[in-house]
C-alpha positions in Angstrom: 61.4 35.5 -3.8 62.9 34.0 -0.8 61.4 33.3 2.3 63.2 36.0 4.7 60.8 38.2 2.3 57.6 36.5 3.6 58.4 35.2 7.2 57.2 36.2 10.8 60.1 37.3 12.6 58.0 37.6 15.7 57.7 34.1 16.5 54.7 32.9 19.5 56.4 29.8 20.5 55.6 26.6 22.8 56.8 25.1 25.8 57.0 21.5 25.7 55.8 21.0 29.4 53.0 23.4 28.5 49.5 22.0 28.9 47.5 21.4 25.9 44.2 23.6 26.7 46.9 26.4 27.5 48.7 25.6 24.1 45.2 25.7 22.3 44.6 28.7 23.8 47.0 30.7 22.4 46.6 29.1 18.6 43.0 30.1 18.7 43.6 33.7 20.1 47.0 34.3 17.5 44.7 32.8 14.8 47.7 30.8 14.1 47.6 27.7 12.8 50.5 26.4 14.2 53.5 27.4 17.0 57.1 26.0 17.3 57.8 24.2 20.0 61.3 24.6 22.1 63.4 23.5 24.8 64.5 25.7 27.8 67.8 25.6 25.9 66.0 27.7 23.3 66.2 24.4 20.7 63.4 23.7 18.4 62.0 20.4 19.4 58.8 19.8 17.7 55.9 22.1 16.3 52.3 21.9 17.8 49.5 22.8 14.6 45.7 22.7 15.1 45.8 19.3 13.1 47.4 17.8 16.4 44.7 19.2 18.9 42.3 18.0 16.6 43.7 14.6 16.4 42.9 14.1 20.0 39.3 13.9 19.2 39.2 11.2 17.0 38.6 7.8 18.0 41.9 5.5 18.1 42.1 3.3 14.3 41.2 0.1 15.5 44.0 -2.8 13.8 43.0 -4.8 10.5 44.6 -7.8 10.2 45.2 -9.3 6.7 44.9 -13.8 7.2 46.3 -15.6 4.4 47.8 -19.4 4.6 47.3 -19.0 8.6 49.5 -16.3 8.7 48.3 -13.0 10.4 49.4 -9.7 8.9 48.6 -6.7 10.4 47.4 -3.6 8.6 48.7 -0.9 10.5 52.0 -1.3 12.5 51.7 -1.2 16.1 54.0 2.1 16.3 51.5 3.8 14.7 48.8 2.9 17.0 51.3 3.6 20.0 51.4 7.4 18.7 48.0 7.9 17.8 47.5 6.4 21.4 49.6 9.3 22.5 48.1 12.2 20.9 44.6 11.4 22.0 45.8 10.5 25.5 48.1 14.1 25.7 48.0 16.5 28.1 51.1 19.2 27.6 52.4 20.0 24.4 55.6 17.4 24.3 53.2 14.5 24.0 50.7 15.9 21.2 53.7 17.8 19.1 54.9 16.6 16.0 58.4 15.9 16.6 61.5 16.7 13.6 59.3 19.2 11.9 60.2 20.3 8.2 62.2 23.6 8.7 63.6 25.9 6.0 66.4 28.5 6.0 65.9 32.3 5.3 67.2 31.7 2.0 64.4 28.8 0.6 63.2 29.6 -2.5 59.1 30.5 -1.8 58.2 27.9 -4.7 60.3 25.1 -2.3 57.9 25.9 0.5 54.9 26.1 -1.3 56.1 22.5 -3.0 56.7 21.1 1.0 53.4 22.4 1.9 51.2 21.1 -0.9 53.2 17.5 -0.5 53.5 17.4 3.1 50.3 18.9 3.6 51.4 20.7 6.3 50.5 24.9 7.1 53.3 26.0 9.2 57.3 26.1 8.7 60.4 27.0 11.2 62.8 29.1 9.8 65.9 28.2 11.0 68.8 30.5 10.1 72.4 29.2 9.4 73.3 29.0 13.5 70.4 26.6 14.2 68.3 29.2 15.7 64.6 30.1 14.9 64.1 33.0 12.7 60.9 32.8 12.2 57.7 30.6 10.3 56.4 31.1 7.2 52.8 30.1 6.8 50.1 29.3 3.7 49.1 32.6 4.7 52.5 34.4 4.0 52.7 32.0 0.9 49.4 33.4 -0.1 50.4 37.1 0.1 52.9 36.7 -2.4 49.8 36.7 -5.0 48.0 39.8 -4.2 49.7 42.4 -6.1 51.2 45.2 -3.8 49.5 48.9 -4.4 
């Protein structure tokens, strides 16, 4: 099975200048768990999932630092505190977004997607078709239809 058998073709998408209330809005009244994110060119730029609203609640990891012969090593890398900075500070979509999101084509195998989601741990996918456009997203959900036997 491939995942042009499984996807949403009817694709609720994200603004990147749109505000992150607004954004959280439409998640929670789609029941989606996630929306891809595009320019005003149409270009997919980045997919907004609950798991980055959520992140904004969390306090910000304060650094560990590692001391050996006088030498200070720090535990987590500066970048990463810059973007969980970021996320909790965000206000519209482009600054919570997960940037270069995993995408798949039409033509994935459904065991490749199920694979990207278990080791990625991540819900949602863009389908991208062979031009670059979105096709559509394929989500646990659509993953998890595939067992329920048809009648």
């Amino acid at each position: 099975m491939k995942v042009k058998d499984i996807m949403t073709s009817k694709v609720i998408t994200l603004s990147q200048d749109m505000g992150i209330v607004d954004a959280a809005k439409i998640l929670m009244d789609n029941h989606i768990n996630g929306a891809p994110v595009l320019d005003k060119e149409g270009n997919l730029v980045g997919i907004l999932c609950r798991d980055d609203l959520i992140s904004q609640q969390k306090k910000l990891p304060l650094p560990s630092f590692f001391i050996i012969l006088d030498g200070i090593i720090p535990l987590i890398s500066s970048k990463h505190i810059e973007k969980e900075m970021a996320k909790i500070a965000a206000t519209n979509v482009e600054h919570a977004m997960t940037i270069k999101p995993v995408t798949v084509t039409p033509d994935t195998d459904i065991e490749v997607v199920a694979g990207l989601m278990v080791d990625k741990k991540i819900h949602t996918i863009p389908v991208i078709d062979s031009n670059g456009i979105l096709a559509g997203v394929v989500g646990k959900e659509d993953v998890l239809k595939t067992l329920i036997p048809k009648k």
